[in-house]
C-alpha positions in Angstrom: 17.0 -42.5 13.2 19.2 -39.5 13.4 18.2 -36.4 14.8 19.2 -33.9 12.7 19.8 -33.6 8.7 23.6 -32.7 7.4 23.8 -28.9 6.8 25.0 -30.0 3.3 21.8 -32.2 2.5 19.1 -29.9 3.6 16.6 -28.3 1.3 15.5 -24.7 1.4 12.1 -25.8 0.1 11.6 -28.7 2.6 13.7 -27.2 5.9 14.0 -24.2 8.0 15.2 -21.0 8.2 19.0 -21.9 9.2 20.4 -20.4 12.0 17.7 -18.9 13.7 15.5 -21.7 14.5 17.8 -22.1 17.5 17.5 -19.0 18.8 14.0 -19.4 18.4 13.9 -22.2 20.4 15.4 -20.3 23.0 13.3 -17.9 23.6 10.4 -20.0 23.6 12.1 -22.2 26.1 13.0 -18.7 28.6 9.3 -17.4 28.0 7.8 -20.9 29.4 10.4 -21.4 32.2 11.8 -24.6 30.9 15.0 -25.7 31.2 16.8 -27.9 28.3 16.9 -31.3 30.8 12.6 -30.9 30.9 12.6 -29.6 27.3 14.4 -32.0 26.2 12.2 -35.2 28.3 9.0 -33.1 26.8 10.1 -33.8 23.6 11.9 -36.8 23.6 15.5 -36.0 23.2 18.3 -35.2 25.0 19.7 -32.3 26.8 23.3 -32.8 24.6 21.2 -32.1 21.1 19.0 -29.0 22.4 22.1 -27.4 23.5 23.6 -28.6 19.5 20.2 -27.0 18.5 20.5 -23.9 20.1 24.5 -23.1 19.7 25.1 -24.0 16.6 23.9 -21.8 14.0 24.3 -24.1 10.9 21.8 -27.1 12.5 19.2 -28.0 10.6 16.5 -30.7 12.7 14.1 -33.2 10.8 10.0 -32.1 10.7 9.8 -35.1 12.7 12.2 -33.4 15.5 10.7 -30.2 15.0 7.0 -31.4 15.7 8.2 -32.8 18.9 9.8 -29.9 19.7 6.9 -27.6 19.2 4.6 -29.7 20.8 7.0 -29.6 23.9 6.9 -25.9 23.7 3.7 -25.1 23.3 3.6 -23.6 19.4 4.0 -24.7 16.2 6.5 -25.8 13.5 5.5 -22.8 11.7 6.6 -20.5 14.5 10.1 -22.1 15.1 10.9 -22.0 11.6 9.8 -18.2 11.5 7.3 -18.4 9.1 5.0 -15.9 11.7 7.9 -13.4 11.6 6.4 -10.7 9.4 2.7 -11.0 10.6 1.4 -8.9 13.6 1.2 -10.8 16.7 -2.1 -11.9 17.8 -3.6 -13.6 14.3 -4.6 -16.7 16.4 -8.3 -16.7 18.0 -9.6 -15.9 21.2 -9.8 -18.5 23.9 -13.4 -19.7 24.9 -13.5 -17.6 28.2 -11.1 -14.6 28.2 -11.5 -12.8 31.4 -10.1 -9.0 31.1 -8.3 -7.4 34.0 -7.3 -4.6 35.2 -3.6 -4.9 36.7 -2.1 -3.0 39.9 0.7 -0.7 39.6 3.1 -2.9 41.1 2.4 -5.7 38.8 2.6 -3.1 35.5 5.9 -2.1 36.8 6.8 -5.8 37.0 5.9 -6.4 33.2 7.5 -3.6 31.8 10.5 -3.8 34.1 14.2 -4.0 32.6 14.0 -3.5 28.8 12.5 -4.5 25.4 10.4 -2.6 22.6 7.9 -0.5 23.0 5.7 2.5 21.3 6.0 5.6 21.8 2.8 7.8 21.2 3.4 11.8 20.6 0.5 14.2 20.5 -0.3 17.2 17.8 1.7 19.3 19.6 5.2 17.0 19.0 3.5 15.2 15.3 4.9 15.2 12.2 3.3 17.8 9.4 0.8 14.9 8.6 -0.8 14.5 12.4 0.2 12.7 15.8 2.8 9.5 15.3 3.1 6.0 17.2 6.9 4.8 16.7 8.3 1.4 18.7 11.6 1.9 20.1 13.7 -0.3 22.2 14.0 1.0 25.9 15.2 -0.1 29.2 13.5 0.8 32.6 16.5 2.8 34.6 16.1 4.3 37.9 12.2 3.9 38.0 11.9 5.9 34.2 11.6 4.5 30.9 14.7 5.5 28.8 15.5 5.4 25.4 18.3 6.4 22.7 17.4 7.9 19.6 18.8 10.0 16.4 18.5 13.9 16.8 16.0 15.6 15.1 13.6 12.0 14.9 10.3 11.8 16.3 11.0 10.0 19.3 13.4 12.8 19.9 11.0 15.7 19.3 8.8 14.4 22.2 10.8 15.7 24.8 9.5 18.2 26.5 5.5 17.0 25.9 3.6 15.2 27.5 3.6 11.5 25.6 1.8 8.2 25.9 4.3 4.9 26.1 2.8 1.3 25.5 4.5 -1.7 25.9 2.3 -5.3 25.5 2.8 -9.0 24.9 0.9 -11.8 23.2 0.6 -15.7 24.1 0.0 -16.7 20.7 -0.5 -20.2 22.0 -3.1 -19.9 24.6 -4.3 -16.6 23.6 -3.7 -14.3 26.2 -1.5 -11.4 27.0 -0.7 -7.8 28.5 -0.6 -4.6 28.3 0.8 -2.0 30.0 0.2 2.1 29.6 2.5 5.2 30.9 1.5 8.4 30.7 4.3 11.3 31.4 6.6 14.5 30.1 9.9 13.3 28.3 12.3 15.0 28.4 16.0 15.1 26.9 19.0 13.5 29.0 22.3 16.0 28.8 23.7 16.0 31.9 27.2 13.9 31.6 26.7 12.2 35.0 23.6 11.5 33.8 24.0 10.4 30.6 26.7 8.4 31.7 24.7 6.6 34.1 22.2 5.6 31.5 25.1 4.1 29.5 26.6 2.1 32.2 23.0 0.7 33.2 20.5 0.7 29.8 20.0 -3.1 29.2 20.0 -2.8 25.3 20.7 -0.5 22.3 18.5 0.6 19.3 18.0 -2.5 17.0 18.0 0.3 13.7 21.5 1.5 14.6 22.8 4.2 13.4 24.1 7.8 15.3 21.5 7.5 17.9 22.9 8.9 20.8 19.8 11.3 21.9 19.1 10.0 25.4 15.3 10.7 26.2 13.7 9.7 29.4 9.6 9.2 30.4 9.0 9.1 33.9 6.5 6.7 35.6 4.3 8.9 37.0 0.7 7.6 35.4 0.7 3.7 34.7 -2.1 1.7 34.4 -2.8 -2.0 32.8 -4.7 -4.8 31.6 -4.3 -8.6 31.0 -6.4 -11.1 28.8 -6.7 -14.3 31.4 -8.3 -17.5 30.4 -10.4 -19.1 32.4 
């Protein structure tokens, strides 16, 4: 039986969402620790067609591929195919015996360390005419302060010079568990060349809305506290 289905023979109604269901798997792969030799023994292939999977942007795998994939990986078909990708994360139940913890400073710095998306809480005093916002932004950890771009004039960019609240968190769909982690400190604006050009030469990602956003503003660690869902 062949592993895959011809690009020019698949179905929208009956396959996946082409292109990205490599990427997907991916990800999932990196977030377990797996590499594509015991992903691919997990689920029955071989190394050669997860690599095909995950380069080429116009393969298309059976359902029967797909199930053994997901099952290797810990999810679902649904997931891989990104049918979850506009629902908020966590619609899965709680495990029979979460356990709540309360994480140390060191291992909050470890979760949140290098970059990804977070929210960015402002308070009256930095709101918008209708009250107090919460806005996600993508931001990188640089020189032991979370740093973000934004456009001028936004509400990311008004916070500086306020104190602010910054939340970053993740979800285990699969065995229902995950983190969060809480930072509580004054931004403030970036302008200094030197400066700014060392956040340029060292931020690990840009803002995924694009656009002129080239308002540097910076949240140092100086209150950070956090909390994990185990199961036991």
């Amino acid at each position: 039986m062949p592993e895959h289905t011809p690009p020019n023979t698949a179905s929208a109604a009956a396959g996946a969402a082409r292109g990205d269901i490599g990427r997907r798997i991916a990800q999932r792969r990196g977030e377990l620790g797996l590499t594509r030799q015991e992903t691919a023994e997990r689920a029955g292939t071989v190394p050669s067609y997860l690599q095909y999977l995950e380069e080429q942007s116009t393969a298309t795998p059976g359902t029967g591929v797909l199930i053994r994939l997901a099952d290797a990986l810990e999810t679902t078909v649904t997931a891989l195919r990104g049918g979850n990708a506009d629902l908020p994360p966590g619609v899965g139940r709680a495990a029979g015996h979460p356990e709540l913890v309360e994480m140390s400073t060191e291992e909050c710095r470890a979760r949140m360390s290098t970059h990804g998306v977070g929210r960015l809480a402002t308070s009256t005093s930095t709101s918008t005419p209708t009250g107090p916002v919460v806005v996600p932004v993508n931001y990188s950890v640089v020189d032991d302060a979370v740093v973000f771009r934004t456009a001028p004039g936004s509400a990311p960019a008004s916070a500086a010079g306020h104190q602010v609240a910054f939340e970053v968190d993740h979800i285990d769909e699969a065995l229902s568990r995950g983190w969060s982690v809480l930072v509580r400190g004054r931004a403030r604006e970036v302008t200094e060349p030197d400066a700014v050009r060392r956040l340029e030469e060292r931020a690990y990602s840009g803002p995924w809305a694009g656009g002129e956003r080239n308002t540097w503003v910076c949240v140092d660690l100086a209150d950070i506290t956090g909390r994990s869902i185990t199961v036991r």
